[in-house]
C-alpha positions as CSV (number, residue, x, y, z in Angstrom):
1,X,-20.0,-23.1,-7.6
2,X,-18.6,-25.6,-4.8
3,X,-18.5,-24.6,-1.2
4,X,-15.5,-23.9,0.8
5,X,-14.1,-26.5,2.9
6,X,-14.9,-26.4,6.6
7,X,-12.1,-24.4,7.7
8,X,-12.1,-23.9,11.4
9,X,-13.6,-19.7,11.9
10,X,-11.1,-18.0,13.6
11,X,-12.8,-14.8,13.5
12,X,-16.3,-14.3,12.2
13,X,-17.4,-11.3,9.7
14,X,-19.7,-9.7,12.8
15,X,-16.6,-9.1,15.1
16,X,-14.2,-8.1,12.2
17,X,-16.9,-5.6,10.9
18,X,-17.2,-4.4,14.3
19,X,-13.6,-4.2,15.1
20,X,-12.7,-2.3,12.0
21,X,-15.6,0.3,12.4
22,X,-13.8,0.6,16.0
23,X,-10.5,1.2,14.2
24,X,-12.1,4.1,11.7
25,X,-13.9,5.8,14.5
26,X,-10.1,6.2,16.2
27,X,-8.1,7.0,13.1
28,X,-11.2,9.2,11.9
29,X,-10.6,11.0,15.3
30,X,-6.9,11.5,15.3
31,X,-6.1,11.9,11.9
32,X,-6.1,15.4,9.9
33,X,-8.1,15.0,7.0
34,X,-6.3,16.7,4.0
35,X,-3.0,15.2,5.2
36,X,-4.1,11.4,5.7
37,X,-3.4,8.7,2.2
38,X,-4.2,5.4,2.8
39,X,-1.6,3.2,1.0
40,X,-3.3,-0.5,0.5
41,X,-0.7,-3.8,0.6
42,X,-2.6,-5.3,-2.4
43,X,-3.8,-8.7,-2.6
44,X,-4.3,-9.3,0.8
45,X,-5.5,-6.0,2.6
46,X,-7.9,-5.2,-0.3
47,X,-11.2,-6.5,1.5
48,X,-9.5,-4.8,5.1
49,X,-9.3,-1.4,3.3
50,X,-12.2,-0.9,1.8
51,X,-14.1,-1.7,4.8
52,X,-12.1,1.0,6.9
53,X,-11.8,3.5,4.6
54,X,-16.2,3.0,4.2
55,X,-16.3,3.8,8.0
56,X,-13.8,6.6,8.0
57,X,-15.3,9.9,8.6
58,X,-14.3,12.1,6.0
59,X,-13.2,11.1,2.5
60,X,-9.4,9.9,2.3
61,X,-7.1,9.3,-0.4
62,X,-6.2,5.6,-1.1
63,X,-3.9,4.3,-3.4
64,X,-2.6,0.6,-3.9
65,X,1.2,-1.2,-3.5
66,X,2.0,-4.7,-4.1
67,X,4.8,-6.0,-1.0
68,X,5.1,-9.3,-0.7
69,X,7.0,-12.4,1.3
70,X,5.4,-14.9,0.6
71,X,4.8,-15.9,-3.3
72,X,2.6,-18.8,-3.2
73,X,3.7,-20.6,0.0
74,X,2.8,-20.7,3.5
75,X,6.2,-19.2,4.9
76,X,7.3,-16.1,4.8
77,X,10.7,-16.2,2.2
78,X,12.3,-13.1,4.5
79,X,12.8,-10.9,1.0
80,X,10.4,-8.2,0.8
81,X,9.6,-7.2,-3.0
82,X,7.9,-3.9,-3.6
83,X,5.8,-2.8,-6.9
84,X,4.4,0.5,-7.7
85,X,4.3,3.5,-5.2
86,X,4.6,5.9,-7.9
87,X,2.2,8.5,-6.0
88,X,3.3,11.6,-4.0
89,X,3.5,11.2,0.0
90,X,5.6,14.5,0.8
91,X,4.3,15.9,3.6
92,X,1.4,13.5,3.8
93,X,0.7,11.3,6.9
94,X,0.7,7.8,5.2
95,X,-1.4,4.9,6.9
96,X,0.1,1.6,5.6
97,X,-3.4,-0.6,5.1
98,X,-1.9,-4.4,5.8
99,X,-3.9,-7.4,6.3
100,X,-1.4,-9.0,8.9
101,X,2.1,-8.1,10.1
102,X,4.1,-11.2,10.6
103,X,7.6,-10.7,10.5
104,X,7.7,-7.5,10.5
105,X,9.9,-7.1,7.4
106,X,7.0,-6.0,5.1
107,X,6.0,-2.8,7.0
108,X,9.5,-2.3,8.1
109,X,10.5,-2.1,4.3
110,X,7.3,0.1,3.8
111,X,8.2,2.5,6.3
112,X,11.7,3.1,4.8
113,X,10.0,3.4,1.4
114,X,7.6,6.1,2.6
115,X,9.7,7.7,4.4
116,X,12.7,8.0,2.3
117,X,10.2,10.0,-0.6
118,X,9.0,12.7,2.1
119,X,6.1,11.0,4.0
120,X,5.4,13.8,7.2
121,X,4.3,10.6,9.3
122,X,4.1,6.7,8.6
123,X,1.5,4.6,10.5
124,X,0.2,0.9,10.2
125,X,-3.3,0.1,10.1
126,X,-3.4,-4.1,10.1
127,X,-6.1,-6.3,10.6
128,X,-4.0,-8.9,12.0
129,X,-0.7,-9.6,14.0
130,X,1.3,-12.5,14.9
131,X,3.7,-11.1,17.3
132,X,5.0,-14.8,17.9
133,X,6.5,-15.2,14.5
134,X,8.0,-11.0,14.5
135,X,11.8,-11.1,13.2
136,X,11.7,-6.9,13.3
137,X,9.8,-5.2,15.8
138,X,7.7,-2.6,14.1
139,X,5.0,-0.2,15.8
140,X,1.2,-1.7,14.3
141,X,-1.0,2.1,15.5
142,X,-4.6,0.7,14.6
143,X,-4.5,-3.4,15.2
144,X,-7.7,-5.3,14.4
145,X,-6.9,-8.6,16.4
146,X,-3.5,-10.2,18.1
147,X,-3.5,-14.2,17.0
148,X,-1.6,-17.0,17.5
149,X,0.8,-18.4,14.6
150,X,-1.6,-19.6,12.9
151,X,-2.1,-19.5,8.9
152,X,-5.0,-17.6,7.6
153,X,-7.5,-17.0,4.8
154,X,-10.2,-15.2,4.0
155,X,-11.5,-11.8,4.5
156,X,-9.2,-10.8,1.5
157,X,-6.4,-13.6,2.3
158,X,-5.6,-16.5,0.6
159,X,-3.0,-19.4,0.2
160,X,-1.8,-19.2,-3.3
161,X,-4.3,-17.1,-4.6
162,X,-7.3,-19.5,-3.0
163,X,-10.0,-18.3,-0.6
164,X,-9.9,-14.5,-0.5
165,X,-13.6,-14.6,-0.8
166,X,-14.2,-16.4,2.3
167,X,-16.4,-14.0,4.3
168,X,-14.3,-14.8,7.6
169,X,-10.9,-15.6,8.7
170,X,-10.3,-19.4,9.0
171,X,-7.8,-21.4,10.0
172,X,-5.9,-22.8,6.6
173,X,-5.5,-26.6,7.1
174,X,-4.5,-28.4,4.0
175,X,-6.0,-31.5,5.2
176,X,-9.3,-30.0,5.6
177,X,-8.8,-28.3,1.9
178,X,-7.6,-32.2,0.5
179,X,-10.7,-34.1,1.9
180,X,-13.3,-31.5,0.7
181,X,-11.4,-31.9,-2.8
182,X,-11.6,-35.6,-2.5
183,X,-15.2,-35.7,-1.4
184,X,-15.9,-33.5,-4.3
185,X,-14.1,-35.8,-7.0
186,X,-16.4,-38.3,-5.5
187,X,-20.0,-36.5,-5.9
């Protein structure tokens, strides 16, 4: 198997991992257990939410949804589509699991999902924010880490479906990804 390209580390797995065991301890703390359901954005937050919900304190609930802005590009295309949800919330205190909140439209449009089908309470759990790039404000409860507008992969994220297994989050940089692919074609 070929080896990544050397994508800048933004963040390495030892401070995620220790940030996220920070965010369980606090949800763990506030939350009441029978009425919490952790609701993962699939693709992207998959390798975020299994790691929380590991270091949560009690056994929770967790169910997938599939919300997406971005198809297979690098910009957000401002239309939110939504797949699945077919799981009861009534009464439930639902913690949206995202791996980054960017514009803002993708837990906005969550919210009013949740919401609208009897959700008690709707939180956001994300691993990331880029407040630089926010088009709708929206409240993030438990945030892993504030960056710049950057683009990101790894830890779960990827650029059209590349580089979700990268054990960190690094810097995309399509140069860096052409030259490794070029040196490759040469060995």
């Amino acid at each position: 198997m070929a080896s990544a390209p050397a994508f800048k580390v933004l963040l390495d797995r030892t401070r995620i991992l220790t940030r996220i065991g920070e965010l369980a301890e606090r949800i763990g703390a506030r939350a009441v257990e029978h009425d919490l359901l952790l609701v993962c954005v699939i693709e992207g937050a998959r390798t975020f939410c299994r790691e929380l919900r590991q270091r949560l304190p009690f056994a929770v609930e967790c169910h997938e949804i599939r919300a997406s802005s971005y198809g297979n590009g690098t910009v957000s295309s401002g239309s939110v589509h939504v797949e699945g949800g077919e799981f009861p919330v009534e009464g439930k205190t639902v913690l949206i699991v995202e791996d980054i909140v960017d514009t803002g439209r993708t837990v906005q449009k969550l919210g009013e999902f949740f919401r609208a089908r009897g959700a008690a309470d709707v939180q956001v759990a994300s691993l990331l924010s880029k407040p630089s790039r926010r088009v709708v404000e929206v409240a993030i409860e438990h945030l892993g880490f504030e960056i710049d507008d950057h683009f990101v992969i790894g830890f779960g994220m990827d650029v059209a479906g590349r580089y979700r297994e990268l054990p960190e989050i690094v810097l995309y940089d399509e140069a860096v990804e052409r030259a490794a692919g070029e040196k490759a074609a040469q060995a």
